[in-house]
RONU-387026 format. One line per 5 residues: their letters; for each residue x, y negated, z of C-alpha. Coordinates in steps of 0.02 Angstrom, whole numbers, plus 32768, in hexadecimal, padded with zeros to 4 digits. Example, Ala and Ser with C-alpha at 12.3 -4.5 7.8 and 13.67 -1.06 7.14 Angstrom:
2
AS> 8267 80E1 8186 ~ 82AC 8035 8165
***
This chain:
332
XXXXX> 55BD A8DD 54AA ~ 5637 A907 5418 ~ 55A3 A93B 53A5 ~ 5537 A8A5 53D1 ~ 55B5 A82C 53AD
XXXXX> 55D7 A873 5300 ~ 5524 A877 52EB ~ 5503 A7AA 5300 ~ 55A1 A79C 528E ~ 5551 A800 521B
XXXXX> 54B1 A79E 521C ~ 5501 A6EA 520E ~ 555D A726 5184 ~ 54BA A757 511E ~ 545D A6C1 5161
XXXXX> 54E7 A64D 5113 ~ 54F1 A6B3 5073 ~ 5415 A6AA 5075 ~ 543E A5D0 5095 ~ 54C3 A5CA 5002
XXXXX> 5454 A629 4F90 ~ 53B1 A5AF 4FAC ~ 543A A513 4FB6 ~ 5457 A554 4EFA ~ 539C A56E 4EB6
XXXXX> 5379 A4C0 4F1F ~ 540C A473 4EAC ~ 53DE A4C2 4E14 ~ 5313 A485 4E2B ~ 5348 A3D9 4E49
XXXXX> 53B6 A3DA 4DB0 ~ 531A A40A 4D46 ~ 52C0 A389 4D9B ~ 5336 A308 4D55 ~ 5323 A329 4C96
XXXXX> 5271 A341 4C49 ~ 524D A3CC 4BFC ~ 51E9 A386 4B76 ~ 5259 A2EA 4B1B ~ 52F9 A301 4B86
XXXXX> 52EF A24E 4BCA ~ 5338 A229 4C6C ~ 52C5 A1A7 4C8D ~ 524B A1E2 4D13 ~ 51E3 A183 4D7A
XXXXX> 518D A1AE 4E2D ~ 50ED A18F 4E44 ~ 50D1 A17F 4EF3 ~ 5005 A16F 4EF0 ~ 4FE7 A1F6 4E81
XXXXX> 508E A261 4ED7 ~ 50AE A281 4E2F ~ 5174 A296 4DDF ~ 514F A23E 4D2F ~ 51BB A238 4C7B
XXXXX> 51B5 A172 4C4B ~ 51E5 A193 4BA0 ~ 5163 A225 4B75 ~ 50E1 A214 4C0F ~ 50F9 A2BC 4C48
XXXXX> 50C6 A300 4CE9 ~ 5155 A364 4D12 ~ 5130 A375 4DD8 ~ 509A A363 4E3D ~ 5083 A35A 4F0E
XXXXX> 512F A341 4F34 ~ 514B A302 4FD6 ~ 5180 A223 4FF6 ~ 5236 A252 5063 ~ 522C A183 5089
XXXXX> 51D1 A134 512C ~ 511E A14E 5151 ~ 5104 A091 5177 ~ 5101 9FF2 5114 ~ 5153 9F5D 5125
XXXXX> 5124 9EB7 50B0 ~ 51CB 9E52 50E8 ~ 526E 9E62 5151 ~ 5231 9E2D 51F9 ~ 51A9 9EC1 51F2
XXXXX> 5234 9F33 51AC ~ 52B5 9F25 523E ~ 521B 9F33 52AD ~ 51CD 9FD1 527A ~ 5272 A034 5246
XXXXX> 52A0 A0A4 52CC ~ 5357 A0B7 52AE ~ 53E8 A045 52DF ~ 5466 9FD9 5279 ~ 54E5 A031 51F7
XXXXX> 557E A060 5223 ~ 5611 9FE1 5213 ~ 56CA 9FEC 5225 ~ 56CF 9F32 5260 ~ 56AB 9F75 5310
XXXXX> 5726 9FE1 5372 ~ 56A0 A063 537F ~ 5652 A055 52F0 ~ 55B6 A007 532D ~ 5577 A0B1 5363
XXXXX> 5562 A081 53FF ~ 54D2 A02B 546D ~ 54CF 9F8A 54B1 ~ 546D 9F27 554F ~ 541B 9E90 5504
XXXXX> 5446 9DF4 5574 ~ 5398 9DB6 5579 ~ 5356 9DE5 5616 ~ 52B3 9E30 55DB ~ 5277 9EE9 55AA
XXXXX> 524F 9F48 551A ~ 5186 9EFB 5529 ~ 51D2 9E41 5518 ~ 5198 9E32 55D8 ~ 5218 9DD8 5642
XXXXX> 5281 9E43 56C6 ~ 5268 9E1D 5781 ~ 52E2 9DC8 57EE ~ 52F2 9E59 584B ~ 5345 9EE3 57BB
XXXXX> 53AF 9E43 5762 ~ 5440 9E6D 57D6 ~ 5439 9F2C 57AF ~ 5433 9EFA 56F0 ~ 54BF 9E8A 5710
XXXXX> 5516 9F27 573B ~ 54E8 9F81 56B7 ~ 551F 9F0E 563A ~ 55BC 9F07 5693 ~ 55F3 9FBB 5690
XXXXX> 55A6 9FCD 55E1 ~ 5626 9F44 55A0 ~ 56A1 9FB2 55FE ~ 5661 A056 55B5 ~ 567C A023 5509
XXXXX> 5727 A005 5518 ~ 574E A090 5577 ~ 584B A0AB 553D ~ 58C4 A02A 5503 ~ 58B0 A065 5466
XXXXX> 57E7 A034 5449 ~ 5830 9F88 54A9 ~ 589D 9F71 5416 ~ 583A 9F99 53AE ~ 57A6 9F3A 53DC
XXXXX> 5809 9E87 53D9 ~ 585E 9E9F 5348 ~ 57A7 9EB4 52EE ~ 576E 9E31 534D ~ 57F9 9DC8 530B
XXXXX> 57F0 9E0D 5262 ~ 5733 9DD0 5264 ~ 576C 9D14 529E ~ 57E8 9D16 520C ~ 5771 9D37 519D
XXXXX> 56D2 9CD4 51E2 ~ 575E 9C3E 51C6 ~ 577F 9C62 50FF ~ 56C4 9C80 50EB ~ 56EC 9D44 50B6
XXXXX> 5659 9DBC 5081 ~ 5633 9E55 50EF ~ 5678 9EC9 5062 ~ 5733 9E6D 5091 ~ 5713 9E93 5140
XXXXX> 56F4 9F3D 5136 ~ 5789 9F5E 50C9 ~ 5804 9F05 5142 ~ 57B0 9F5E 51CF ~ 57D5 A005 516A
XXXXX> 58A0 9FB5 513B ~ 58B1 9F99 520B ~ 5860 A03F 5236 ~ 58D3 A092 51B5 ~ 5975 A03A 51FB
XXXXX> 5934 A06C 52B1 ~ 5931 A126 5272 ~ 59DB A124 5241 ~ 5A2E A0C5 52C3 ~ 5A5B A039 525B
XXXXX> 5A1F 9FAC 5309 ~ 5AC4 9FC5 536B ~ 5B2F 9F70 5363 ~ 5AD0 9EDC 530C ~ 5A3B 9E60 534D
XXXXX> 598D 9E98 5338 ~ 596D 9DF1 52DF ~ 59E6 9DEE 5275 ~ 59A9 9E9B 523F ~ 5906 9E60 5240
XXXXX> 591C 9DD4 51D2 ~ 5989 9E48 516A ~ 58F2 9EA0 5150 ~ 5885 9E3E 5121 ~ 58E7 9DE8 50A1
XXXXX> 590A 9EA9 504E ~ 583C 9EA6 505E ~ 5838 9DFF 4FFE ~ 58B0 9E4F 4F74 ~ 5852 9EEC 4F69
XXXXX> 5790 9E96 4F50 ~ 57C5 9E1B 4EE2 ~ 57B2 9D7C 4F4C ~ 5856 9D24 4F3F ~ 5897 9CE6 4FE7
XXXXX> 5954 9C9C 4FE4 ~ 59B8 9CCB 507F ~ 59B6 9C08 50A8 ~ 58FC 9C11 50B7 ~ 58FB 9CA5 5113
XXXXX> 5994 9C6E 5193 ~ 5920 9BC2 51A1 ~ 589D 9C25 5200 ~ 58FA 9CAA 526F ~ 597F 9C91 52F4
XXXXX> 5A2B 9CC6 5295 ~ 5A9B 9C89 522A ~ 5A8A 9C91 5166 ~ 5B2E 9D03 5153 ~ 5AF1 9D89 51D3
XXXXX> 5A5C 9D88 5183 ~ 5AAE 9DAD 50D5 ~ 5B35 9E21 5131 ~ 5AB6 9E8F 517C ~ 5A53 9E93 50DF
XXXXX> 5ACC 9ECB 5090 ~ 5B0C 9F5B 5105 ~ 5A42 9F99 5126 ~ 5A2C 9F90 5052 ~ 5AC7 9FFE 5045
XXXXX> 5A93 A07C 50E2 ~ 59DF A0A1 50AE ~ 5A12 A09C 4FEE ~ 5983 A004 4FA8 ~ 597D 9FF5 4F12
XXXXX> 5966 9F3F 4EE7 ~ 594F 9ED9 4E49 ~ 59B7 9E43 4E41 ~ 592C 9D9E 4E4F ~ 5905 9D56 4DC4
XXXXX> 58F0 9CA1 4DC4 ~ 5844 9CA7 4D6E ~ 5807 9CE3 4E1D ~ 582C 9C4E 4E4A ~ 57C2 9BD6 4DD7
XXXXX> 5733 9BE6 4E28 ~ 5759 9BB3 4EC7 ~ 57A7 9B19 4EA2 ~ 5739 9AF8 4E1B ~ 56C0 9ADE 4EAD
XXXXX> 5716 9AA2 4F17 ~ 5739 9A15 4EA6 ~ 5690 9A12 4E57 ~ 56B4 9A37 4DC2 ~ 5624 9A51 4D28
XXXXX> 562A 9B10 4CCF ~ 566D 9AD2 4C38 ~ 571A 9AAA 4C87 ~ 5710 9B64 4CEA ~ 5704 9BA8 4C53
XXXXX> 5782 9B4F 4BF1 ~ 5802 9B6C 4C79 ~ 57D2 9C14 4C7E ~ 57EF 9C10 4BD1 ~ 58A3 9BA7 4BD3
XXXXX> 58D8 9C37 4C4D ~ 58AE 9CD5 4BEB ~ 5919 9C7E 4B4A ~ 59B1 9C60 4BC7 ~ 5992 9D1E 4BFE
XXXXX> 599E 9D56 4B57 ~ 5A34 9CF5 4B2F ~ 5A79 9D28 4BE3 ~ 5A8C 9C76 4C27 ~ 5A38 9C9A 4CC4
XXXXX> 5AD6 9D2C 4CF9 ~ 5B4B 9CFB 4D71 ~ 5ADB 9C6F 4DB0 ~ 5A60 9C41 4E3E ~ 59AB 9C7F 4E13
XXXXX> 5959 9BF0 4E73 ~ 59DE 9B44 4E14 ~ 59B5 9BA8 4D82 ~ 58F1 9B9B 4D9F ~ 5907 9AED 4DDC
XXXXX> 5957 9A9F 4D2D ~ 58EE 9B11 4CBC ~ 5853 9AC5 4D29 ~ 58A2 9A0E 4D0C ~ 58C3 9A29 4C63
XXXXX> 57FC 9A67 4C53 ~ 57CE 99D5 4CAE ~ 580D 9944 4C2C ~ 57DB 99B5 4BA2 ~ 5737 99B7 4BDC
XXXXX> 5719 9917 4C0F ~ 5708 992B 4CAD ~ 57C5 9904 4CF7 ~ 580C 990D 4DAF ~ 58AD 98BD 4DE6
XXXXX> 593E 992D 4E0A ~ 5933 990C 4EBE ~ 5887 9941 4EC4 ~ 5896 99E7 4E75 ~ 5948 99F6 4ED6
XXXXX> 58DD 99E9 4F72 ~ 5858 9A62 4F5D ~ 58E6 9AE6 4F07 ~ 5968 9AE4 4FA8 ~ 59D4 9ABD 4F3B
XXXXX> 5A43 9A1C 4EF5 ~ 5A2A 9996 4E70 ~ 5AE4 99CD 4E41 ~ 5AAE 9A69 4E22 ~ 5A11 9A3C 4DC3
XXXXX> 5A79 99CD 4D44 ~ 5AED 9A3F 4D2B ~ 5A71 9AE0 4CF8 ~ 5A01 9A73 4C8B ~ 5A8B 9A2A 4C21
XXXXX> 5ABB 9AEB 4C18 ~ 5A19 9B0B 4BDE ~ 59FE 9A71 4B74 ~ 5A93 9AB3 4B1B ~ 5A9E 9B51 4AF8
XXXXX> 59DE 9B56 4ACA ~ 59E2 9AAE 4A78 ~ 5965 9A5F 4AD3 ~ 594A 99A0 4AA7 ~ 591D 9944 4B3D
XX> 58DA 9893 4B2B ~ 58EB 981A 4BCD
***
């Protein structure tokens, strides 16, 4: 038994050597199949019809009958697409499980489209019952599962993009790993989260914005920040208000030609380092006012105060900073 063991250990060793050594000539082919031969261009093209590898630059035929590794079907739009693939949605960390697992459709009708009798609706009743309860099978996935659930209301609310989602679904699932939850609420972690996921894409969020929309208290909100930022070592730019122009540009209506001259306004105040030590978003809002009667197109104080968060105090007191110091004329 001795001698037959060392045997197969024997053989899988040669069989992995045998798999590294055709990994390697498989490596090396496909690097020769990037460069061609002839004029060194990198630009080749695949011609599908002709299952032909071709240089654009020369028109060489560097490889011929290699094999289409895509779908054997067509599709001419996305409706066809999602019908004919044959594989199920990506994964996602916006779901406790990471949407790997299946799901019974509440429609009471089978995979044919037919509709399902009377008589098996109670047994699919059931089934969707106890598959609801298989999903979410410890406390943990529980937690887990309405914390994402409130992370995705949060963010459904500020109108976020699916790359913001994923990265404060990745934030909570990081602070999970480390036990950073006790001892703290799961939405105030939450929303902690998803403002570090703001920071991080480049979508500027205030914490008043983001307290607006979940069910704590601006200061826990910053507090936990803070203490999850520290724990799982971000490392975040400090916003700058030109992130914000944009956003109240539209929200305000605003033509290009004043986002641009704010935008403008604000990089002359960075490089004269008025915009240190102040708020990135009463910043924005004066440089956008100033824009505004420069342009032609002016908004009251109140009005930009409004769509900012912030106050007409503040406004006054930033523009006539940045009147000043980059002697702006302003003409009322």
């Amino acid at each position: 038994m001795v001698e037959v063991e060392k045997e197969r250990i024997i053989e899988r060793a040669k069989a992995r050597e045998v798999t590294k050594e055709r990994q390697k000539e498989l490596g090396e082919y496909e690097e020769s199949k990037a460069v061609c031969p002839e004029c060194g261009s990198r630009q080749l093209v695949q011609d599908y019809e002709r299952a032909e590898l071709v240089c654009d630059k020369c028109g060489l035929v560097i490889d011929e009958d290699f094999m289409d590794m895509g779908p054997e079907w067509r599709a001419f739009d996305h409706d066809q697409r999602m019908k004919r693939s044959r594989v199920g949605a990506p994964m996602t960390y916006t779901i406790h499980d990471k949407g790997l697992s299946t799901m019974i459709d509440w429609r009471n009708r089978d995979s044919y489209g037919r509709s399902i009798s009377s008589k098996n609706r109670a047994q699919l009743y059931r089934l969707r019952k106890w598959q609801r309860r298989i999903r979410v099978s410890n406390a943990t996935e529980r937690n887990l599962a309405f914390a994402l659930s409130e992370l995705d209301r949060m963010a459904s609310a500020l109108g976020l993009s699916r790359n913001v989602r994923e990265t404060a679904a990745v934030v909570y699932r990081k602070a999970v790993d480390k036990n950073l939850i006790r001892g703290r609420s799961i939405e105030g972690v939450a929303a902690a989260a998803l403002y570090a996921a703001c920071r991080q894409c480049s979508v500027p969020r205030t914490l008043d914005e983001i307290a607006e929309v979940s069910r704590v208290s601006r200061k826990e909100i910053g507090r936990t920040y803070r203490f999850i930022s520290r724990e799982l070592d971000l490392k975040l730019t400090p916003t700058s208000p030109i992130d914000y122009v944009p956003r109240f540009c539209s929200g305000l209506k605003l033509k290009g030609e004043v986002q641009s001259k704010a935008v403008e306004i604000l990089r002359q105040a960075a490089e004269k380092e008025l915009t240190s030590g102040r708020g990135p978003t009463g910043v924005a809002a004066a440089a956008i006012y100033i824009a505004s009667v420069i342009c032609g197109d002016r908004r009251t104080q109140r009005e930009v105060a409004d769509v900012a968060g912030v106050t007409e105090v503040t406004i006054r007191n930033r523009y006539k900073e940045l009147a000043e110091e980059l002697d702006i004329e302003i003409l009322f």
